[in-house]
C-alpha atoms as a printed R data frame, in Angstrom:
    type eleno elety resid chain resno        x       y       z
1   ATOM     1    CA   UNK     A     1 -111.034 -35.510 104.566
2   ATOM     2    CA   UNK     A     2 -113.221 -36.038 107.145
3   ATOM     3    CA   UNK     A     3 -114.226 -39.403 105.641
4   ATOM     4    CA   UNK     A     4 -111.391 -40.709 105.168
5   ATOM     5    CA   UNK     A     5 -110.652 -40.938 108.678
6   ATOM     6    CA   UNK     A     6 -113.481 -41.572 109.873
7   ATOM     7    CA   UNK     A     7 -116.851 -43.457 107.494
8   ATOM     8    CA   UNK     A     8 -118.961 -42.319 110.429
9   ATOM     9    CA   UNK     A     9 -118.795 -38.725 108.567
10  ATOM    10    CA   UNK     A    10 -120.269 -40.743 105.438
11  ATOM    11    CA   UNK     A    11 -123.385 -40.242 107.219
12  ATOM    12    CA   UNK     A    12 -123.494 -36.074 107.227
13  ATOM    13    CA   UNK     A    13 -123.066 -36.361 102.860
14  ATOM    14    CA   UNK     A    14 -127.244 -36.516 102.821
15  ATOM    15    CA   UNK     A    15 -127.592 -33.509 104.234
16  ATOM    16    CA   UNK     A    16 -125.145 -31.249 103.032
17  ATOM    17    CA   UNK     A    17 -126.445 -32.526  99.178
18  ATOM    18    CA   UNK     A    18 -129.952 -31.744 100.484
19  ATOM    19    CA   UNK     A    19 -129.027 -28.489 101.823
20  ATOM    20    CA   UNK     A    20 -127.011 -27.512  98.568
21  ATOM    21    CA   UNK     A    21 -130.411 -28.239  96.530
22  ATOM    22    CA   UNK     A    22 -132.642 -26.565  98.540
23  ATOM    23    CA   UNK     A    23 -130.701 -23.562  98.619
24  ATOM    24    CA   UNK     A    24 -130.344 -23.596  94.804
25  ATOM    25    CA   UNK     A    25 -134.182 -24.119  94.761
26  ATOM    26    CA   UNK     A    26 -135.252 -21.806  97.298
27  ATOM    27    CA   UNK     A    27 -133.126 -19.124  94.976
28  ATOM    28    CA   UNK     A    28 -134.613 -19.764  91.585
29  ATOM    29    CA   UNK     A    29 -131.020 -21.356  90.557
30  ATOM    30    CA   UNK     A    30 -131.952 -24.646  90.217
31  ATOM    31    CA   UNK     A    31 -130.833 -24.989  86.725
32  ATOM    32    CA   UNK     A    32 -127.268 -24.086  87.362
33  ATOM    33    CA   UNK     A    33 -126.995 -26.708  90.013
34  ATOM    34    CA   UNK     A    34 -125.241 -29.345  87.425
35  ATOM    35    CA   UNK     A    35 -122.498 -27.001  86.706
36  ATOM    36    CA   UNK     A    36 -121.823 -24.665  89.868
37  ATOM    37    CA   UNK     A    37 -120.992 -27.579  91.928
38  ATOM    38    CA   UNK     A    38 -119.369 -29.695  89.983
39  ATOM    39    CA   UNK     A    39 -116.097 -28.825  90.814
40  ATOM    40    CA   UNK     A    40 -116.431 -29.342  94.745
41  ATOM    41    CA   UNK     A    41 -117.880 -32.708  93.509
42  ATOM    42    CA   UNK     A    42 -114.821 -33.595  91.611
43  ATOM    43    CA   UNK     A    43 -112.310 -32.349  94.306
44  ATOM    44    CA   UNK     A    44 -114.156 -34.752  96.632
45  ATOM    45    CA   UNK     A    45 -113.947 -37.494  94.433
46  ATOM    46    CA   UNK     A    46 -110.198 -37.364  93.645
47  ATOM    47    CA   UNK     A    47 -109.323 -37.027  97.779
48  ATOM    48    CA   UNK     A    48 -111.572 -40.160  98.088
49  ATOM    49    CA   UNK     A    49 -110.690 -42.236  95.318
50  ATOM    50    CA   UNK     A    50 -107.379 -43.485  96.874
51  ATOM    51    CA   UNK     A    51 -109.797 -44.725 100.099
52  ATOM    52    CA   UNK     A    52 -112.336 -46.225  97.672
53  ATOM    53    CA   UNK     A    53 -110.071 -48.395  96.222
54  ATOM    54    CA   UNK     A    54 -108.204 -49.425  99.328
55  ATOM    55    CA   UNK     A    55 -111.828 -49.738 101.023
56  ATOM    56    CA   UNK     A    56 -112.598 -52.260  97.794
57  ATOM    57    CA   UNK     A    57 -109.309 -54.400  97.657
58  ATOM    58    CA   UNK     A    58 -109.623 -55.110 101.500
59  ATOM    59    CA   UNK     A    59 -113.367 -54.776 102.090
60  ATOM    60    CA   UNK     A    60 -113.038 -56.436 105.623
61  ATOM    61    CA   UNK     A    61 -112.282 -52.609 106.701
62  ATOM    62    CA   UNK     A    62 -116.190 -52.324 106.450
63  ATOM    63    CA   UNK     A    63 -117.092 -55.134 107.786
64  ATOM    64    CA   UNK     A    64 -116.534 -53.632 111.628
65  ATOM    65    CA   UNK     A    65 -118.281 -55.845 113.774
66  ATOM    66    CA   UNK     A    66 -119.845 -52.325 114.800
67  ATOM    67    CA   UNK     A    67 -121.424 -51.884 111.674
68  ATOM    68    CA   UNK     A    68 -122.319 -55.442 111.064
69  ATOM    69    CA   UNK     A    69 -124.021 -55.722 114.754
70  ATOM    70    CA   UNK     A    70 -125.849 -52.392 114.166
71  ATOM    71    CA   UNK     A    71 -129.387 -52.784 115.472
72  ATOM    72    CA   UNK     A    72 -132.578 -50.545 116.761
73  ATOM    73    CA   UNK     A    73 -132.277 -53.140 119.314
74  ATOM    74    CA   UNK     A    74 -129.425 -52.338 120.209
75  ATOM    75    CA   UNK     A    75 -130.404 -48.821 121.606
76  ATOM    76    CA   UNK     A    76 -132.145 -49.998 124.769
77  ATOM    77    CA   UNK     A    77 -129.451 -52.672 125.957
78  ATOM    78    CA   UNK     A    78 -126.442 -51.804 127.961
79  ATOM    79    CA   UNK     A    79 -124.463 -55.081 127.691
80  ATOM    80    CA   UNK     A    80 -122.699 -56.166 124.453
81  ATOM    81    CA   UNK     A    81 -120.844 -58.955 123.173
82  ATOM    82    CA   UNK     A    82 -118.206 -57.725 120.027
83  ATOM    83    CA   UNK     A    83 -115.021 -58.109 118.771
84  ATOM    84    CA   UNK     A    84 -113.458 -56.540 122.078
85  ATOM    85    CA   UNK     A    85 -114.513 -58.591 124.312
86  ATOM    86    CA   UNK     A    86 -117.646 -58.679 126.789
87  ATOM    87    CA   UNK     A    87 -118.655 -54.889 128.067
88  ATOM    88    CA   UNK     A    88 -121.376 -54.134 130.437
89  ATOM    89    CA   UNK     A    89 -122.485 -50.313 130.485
90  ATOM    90    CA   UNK     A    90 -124.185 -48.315 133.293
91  ATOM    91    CA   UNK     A    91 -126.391 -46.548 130.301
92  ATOM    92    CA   UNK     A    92 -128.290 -48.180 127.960
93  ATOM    93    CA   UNK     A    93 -127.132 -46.540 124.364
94  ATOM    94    CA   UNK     A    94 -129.990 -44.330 123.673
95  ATOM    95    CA   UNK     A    95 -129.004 -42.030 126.443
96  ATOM    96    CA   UNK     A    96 -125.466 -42.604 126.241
97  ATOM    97    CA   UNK     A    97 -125.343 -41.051 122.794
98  ATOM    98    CA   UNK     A    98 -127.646 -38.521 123.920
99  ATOM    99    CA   UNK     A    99 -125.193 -36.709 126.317
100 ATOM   100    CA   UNK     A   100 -123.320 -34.323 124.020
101 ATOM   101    CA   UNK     A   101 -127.019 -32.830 124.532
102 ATOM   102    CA   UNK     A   102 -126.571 -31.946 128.286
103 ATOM   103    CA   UNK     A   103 -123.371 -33.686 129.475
104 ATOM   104    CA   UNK     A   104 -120.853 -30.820 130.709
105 ATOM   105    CA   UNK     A   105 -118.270 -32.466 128.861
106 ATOM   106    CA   UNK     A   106 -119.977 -31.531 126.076
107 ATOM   107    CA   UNK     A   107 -121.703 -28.598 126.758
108 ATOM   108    CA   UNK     A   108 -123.139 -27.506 129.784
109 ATOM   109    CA   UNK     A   109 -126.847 -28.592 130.673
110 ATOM   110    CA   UNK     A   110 -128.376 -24.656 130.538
111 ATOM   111    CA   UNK     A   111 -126.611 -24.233 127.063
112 ATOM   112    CA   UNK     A   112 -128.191 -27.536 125.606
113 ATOM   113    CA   UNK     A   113 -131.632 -25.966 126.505
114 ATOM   114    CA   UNK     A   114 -130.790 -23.085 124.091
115 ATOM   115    CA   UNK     A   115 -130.346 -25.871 121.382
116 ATOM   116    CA   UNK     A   116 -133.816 -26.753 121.607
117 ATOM   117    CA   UNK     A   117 -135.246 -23.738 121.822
118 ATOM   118    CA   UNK     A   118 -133.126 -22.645 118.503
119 ATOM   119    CA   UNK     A   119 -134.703 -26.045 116.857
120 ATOM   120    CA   UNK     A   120 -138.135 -24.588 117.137
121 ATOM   121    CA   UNK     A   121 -137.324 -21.480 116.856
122 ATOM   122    CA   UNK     A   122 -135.610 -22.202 113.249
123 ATOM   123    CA   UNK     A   123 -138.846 -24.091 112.188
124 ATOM   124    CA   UNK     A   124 -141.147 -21.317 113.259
125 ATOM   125    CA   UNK     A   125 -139.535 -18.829 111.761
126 ATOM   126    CA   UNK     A   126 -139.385 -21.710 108.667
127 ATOM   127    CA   UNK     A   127 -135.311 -21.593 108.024
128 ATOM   128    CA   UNK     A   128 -135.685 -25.010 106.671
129 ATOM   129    CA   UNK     A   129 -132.113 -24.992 105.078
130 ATOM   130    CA   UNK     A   130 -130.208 -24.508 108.343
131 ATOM   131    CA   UNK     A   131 -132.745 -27.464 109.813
132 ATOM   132    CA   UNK     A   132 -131.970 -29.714 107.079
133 ATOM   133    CA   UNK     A   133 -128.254 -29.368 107.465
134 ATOM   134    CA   UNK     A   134 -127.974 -29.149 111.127
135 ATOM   135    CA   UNK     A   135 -130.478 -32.103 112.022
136 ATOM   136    CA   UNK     A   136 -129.572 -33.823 108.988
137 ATOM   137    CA   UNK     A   137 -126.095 -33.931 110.260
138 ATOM   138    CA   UNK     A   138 -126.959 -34.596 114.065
139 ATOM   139    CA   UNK     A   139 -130.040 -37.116 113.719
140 ATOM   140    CA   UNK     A   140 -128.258 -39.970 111.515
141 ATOM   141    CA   UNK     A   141 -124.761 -39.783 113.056
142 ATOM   142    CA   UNK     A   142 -126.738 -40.088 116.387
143 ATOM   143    CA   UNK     A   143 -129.278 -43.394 115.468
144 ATOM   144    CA   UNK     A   144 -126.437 -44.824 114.205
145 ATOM   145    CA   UNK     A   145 -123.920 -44.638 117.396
146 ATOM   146    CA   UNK     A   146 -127.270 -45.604 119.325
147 ATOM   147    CA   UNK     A   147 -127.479 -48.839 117.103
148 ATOM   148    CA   UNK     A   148 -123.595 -50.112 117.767
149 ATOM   149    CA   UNK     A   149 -123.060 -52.729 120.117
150 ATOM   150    CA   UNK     A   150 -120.052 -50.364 121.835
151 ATOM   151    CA   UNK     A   151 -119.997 -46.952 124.122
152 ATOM   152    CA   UNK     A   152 -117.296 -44.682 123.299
153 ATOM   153    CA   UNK     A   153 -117.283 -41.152 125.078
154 ATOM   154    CA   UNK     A   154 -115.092 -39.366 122.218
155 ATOM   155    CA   UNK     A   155 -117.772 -40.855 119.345
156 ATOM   156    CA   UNK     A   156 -119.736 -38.219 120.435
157 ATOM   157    CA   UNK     A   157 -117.744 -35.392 119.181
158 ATOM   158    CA   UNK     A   158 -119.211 -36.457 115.868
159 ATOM   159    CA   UNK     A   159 -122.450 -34.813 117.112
160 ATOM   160    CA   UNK     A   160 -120.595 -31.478 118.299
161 ATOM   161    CA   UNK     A   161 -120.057 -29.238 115.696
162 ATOM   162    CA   UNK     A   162 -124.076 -29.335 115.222
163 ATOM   163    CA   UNK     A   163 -124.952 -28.631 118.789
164 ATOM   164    CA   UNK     A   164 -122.422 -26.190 119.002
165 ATOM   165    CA   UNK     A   165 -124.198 -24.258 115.974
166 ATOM   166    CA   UNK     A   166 -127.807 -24.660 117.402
167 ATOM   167    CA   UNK     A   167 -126.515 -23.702 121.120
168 ATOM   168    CA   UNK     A   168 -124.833 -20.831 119.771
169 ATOM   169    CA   UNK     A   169 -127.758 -19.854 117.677
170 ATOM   170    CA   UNK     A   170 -130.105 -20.485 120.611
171 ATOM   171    CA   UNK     A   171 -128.927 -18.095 122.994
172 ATOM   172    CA   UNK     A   172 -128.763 -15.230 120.366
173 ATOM   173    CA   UNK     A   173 -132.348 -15.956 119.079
174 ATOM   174    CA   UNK     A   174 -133.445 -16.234 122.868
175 ATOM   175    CA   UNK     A   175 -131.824 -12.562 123.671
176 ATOM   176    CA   UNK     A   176 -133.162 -10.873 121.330
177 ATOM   177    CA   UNK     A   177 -136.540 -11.984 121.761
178 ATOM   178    CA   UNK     A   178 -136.382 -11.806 125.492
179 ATOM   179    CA   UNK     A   179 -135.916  -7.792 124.278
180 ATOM   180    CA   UNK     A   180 -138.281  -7.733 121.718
181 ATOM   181    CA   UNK     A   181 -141.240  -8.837 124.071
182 ATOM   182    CA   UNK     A   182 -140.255  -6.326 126.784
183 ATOM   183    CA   UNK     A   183 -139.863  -3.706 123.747
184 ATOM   184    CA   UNK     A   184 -143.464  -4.050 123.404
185 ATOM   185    CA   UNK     A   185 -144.634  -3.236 127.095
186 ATOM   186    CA   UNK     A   186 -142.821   0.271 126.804
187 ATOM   187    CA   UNK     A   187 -144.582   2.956 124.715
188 ATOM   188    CA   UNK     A   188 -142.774   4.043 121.156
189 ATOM   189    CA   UNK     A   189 -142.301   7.809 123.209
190 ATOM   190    CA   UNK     A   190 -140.385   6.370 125.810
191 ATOM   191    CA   UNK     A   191 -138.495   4.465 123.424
192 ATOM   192    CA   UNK     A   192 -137.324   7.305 121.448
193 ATOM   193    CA   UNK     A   193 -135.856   9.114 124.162
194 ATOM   194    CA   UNK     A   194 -132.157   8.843 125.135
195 ATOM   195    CA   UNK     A   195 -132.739   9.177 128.967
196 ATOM   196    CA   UNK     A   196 -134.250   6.003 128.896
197 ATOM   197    CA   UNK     A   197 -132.705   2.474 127.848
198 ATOM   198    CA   UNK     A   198 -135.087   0.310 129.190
199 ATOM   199    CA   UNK     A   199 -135.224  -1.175 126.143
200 ATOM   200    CA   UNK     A   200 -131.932  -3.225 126.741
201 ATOM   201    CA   UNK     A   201 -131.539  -3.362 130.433
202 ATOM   202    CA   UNK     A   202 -128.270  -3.853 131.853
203 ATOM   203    CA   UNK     A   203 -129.181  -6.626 134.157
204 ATOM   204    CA   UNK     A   204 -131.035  -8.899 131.192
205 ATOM   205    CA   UNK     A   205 -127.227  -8.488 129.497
206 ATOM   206    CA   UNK     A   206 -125.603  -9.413 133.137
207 ATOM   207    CA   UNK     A   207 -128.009 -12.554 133.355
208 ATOM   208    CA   UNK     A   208 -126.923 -13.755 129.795
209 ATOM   209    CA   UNK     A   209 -123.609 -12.470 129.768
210 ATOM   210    CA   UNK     A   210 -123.282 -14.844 133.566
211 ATOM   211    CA   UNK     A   211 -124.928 -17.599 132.618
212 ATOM   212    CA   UNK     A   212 -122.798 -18.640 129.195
213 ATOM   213    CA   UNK     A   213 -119.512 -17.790 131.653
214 ATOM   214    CA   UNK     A   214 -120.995 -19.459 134.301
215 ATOM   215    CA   UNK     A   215 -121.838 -22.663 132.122
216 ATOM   216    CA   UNK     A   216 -118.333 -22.667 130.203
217 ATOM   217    CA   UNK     A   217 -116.346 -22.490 133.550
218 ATOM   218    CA   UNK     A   218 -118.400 -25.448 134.682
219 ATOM   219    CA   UNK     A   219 -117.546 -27.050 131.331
220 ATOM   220    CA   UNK     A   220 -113.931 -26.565 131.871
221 ATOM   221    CA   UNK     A   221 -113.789 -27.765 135.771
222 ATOM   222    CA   UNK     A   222 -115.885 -31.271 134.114
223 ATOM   223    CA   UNK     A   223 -112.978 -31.684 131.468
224 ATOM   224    CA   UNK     A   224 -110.358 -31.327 133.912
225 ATOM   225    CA   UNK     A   225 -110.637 -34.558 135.841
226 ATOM   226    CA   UNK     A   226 -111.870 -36.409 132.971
227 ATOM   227    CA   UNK     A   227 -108.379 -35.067 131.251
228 ATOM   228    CA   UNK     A   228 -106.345 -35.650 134.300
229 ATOM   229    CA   UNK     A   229 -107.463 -39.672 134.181
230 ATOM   230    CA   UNK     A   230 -106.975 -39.828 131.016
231 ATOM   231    CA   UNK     A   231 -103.377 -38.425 131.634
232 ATOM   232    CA   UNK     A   232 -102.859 -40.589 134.597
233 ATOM   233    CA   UNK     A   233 -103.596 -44.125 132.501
234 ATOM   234    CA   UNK     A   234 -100.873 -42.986 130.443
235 ATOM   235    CA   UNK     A   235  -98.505 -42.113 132.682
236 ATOM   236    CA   UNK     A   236  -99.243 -45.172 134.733
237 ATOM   237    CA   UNK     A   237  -98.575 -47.161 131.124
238 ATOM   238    CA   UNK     A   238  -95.143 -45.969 130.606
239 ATOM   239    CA   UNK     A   239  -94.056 -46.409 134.088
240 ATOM   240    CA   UNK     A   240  -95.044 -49.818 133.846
241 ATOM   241    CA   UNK     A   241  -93.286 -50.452 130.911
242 ATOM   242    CA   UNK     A   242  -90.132 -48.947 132.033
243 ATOM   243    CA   UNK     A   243  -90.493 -50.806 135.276
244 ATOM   244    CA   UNK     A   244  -90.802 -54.312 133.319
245 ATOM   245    CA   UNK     A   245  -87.977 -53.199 131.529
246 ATOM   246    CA   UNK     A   246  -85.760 -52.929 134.542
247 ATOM   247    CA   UNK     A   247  -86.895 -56.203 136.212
248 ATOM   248    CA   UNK     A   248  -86.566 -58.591 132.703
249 ATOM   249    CA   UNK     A   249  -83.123 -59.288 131.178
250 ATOM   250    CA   UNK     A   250  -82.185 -58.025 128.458
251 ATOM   251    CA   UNK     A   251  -82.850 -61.101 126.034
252 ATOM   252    CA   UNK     A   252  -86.391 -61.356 127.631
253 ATOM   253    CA   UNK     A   253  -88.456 -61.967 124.953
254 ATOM   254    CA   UNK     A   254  -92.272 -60.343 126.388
255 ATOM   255    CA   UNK     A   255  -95.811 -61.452 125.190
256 ATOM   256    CA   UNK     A   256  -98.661 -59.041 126.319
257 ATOM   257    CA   UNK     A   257 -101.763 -57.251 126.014
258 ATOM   258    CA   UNK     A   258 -103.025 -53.957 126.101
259 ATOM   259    CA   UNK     A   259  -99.286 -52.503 126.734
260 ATOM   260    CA   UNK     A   260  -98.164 -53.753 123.908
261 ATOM   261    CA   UNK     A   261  -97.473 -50.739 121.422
262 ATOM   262    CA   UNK     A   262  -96.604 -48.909 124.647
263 ATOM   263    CA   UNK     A   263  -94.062 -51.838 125.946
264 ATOM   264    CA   UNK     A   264  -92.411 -51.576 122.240
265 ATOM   265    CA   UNK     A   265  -92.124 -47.746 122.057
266 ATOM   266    CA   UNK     A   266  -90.563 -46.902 125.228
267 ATOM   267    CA   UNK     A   267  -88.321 -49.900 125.943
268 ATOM   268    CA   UNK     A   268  -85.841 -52.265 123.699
269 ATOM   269    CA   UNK     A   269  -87.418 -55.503 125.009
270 ATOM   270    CA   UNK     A   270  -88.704 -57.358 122.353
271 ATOM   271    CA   UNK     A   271  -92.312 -57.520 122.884
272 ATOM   272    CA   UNK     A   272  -94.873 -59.835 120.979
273 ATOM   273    CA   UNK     A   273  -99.080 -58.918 120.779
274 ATOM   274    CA   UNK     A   274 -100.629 -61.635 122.799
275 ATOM   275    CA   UNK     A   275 -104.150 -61.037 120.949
276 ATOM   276    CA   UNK     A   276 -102.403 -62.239 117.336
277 ATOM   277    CA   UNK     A   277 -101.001 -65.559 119.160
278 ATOM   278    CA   UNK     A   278 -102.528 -68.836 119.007
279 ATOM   279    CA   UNK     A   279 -101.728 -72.551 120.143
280 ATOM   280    CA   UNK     A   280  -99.304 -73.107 117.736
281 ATOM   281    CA   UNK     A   281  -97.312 -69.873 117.418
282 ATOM   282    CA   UNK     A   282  -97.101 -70.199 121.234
283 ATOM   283    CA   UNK     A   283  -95.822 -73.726 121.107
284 ATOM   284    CA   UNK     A   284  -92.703 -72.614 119.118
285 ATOM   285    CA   UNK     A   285  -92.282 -69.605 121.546
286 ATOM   286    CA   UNK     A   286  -92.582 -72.038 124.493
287 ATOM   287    CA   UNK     A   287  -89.569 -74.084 123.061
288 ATOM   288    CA   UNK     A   288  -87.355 -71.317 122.067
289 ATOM   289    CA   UNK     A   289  -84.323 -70.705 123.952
290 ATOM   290    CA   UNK     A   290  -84.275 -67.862 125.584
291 ATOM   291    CA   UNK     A   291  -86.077 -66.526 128.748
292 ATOM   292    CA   UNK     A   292  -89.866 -65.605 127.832
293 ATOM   293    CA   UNK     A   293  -92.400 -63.535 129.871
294 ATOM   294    CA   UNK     A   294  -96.288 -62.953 130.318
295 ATOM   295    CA   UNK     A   295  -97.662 -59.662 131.001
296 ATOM   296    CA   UNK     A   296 -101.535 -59.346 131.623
297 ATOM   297    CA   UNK     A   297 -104.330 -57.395 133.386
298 ATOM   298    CA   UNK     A   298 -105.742 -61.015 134.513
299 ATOM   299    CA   UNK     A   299 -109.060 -58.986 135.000
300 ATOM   300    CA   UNK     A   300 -109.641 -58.113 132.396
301 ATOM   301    CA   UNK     A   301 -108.971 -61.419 130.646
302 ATOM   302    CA   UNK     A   302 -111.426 -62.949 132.613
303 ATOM   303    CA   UNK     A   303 -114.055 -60.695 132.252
304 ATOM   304    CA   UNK     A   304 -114.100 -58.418 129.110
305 ATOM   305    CA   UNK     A   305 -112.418 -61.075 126.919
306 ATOM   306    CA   UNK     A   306 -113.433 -64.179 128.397
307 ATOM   307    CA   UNK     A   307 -114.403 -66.830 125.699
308 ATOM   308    CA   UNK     A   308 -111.896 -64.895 123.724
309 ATOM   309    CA   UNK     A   309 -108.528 -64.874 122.028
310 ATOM   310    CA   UNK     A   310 -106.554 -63.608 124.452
311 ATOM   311    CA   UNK     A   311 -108.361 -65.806 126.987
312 ATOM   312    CA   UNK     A   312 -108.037 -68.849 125.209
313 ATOM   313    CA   UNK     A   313 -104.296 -67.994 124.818
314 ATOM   314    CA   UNK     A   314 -103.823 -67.812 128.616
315 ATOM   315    CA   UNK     A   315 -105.791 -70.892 129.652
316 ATOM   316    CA   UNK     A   316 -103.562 -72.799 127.127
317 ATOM   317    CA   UNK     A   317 -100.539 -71.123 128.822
318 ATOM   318    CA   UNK     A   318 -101.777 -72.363 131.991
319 ATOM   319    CA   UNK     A   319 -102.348 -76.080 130.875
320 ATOM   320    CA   UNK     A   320  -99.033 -76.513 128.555
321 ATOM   321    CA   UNK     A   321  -96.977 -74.401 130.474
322 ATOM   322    CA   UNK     A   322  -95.930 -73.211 134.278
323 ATOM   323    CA   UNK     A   323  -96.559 -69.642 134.675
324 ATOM   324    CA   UNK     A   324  -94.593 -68.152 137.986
325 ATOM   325    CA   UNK     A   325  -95.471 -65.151 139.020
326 ATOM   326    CA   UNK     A   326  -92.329 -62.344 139.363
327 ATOM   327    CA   UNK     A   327  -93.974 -59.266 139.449
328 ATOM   328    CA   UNK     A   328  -97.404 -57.208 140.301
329 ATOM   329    CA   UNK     A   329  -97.562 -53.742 138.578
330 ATOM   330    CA   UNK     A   330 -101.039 -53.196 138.860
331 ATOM   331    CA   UNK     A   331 -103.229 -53.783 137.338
332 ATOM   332    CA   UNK     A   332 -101.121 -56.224 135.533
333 ATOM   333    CA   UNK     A   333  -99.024 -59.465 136.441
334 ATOM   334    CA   UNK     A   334  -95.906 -60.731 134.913
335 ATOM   335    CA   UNK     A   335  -95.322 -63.875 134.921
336 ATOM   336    CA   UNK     A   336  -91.874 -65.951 133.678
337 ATOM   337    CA   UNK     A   337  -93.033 -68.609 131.333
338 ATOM   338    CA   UNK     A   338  -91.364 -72.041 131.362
339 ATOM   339    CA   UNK     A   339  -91.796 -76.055 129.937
């Protein structure tokens, strides 16, 4: 299912065939492997086969300009040129993607340690199946959002459910071997006796027990203001639309971009995608009757997408046409759009 929404997942199939083998292998059932699975295998197939065939009668859905501009080079630059314009990032991608690692939007910088320390200690104590599927799953899925000419915070998630694992795995191992090794310093006598659980200190358990509350709390107070912008752009969004609602007249026919979906949702204006325009299709709308409107964040016009569609659609605009400006809701200007 996973797939289906997302080909990114494509990448964590490897591992969990590897990881089915091995197991079968490691138990001596390596003969029944053909038949056991089979049925998960045919499951699969049937919930993909409706996205295979769509994916091969319109094959332009894989040919993402992500995927196409996918380059090692790509993980030491921090400006890109794609299909979305011009983008220039403060990280370069390497470390970017590397932040559901450490970043407390992820999880917490002291629990990411215990994710390293359950990677070595899971090849020490040679569990090589839970290696193969947990690095198997991180290690692709991360060289190949490293390699994309684009920076997306939530692509990251696609790395979580492994860390999660290893951190969680991490900080048990690290317990219990904290114990073990002072086990050892106290004589087998003392051990015995009940007068004596030095064994399993309470403080050791208040450190541990602190420091995961301590680094989930900080976790939450990170997502808050991260959640709260988020929340704010969309609330910002609507009351923009509803204010361009009240200032246009009814018949106002509106071209724009980047509001778009949101202008057509919450309001009865009718509202055209600037991006899909071009010189001809905004000829006819020029010499339509009827009142017709611009709405754009000129900023990002001339800077993300300049060179661009939606760029080359304004400057055209501005030659053929007068654009008077009517109203500033920032970050975007309307303008009323006349011969």
């Amino acid at each position: 299912m996973a797939i289906i929404s997302r080909w990114l997942y494509v990448l964590i199939a490897p591992a969990l065939i590897f990881f089915v083998i091995f197991n079968y292998w490691q138990a001596g059932q390596i003969k029944n492997l053909y038949w056991q699975p089979l049925g998960a295998v045919f499951s699969g197939a049937l919930i993909l086969a409706p996205q295979l065939w769509l994916s091969l009668n319109k094959p332009e859905g894989l040919a993402h300009s992500w995927l196409l501009g996918w380059s090692p080079a790509n993980f030491f630059q921090r400006e890109f040129e794609n299909i979305d314009g011009h983008f220039l990032y403060q990280l370069p991608n390497f470390i970017f993607y590397a932040q559901p690692a450490g970043h407390p939007a992820y999880i917490f910088p002291i629990l990411g340690i215990a994710a390293l320390w359950a990677i070595w200690r899971l090849g020490q104590t040679r569990q090589w199946a839970a290696l193969i599927l947990l690095l198997g799953w991180a290690v692709p899925v991360y060289l190949f959002l490293a390699g994309i000419p684009y920076q997306n915070f939530r692509f990251g998630l696609t790395l979580y459910v492994p860390l999660v694992v290893l951190t969680g795995y991490g900080l048990s191992d690290l317990y219990q071997h904290v114990i073990l090794r002072r086990s050892r310093r106290i004589p087998a006598a003392l051990l015995e006796t009940e007068a004596s659980p030095a064994h399993k200190p309470i403080w050791l358990e208040t450190i541990f027990g602190a420091t995961i509350v301590l680094s989930l709390l900080g976790m939450l107070l990170w997502a808050y203001p991260m959640l709260d912008s988020f929340l704010t752009v969309q609330n910002q969004s609507k009351t923009i639309a509803t204010q361009v609602e009240q200032t246009l007249p009814e018949e106002a026919t509106l071209i724009t971009f980047g509001l778009t979906l949101t202008v057509q949702h919450y309001t009865r204006l009718n509202t055209l995608e600037f991006f899909y325009r071009d010189e001809a299709s905004l000829q006819t709308l020029t010499e339509s009757p009827g009142p017709l409107y611009l709405l754009l964040d000129l900023n990002s016009i001339q800077t993300q997408w300049r060179g661009k569609t939606p760029e080359i659609n304004y400057q055209w605009l501005k030659k053929n046409t007068t654009l008077t400006e009517i109203g500033l809701f920032a970050p975007y200007t309307l303008f009323k759009v006349t011969k």
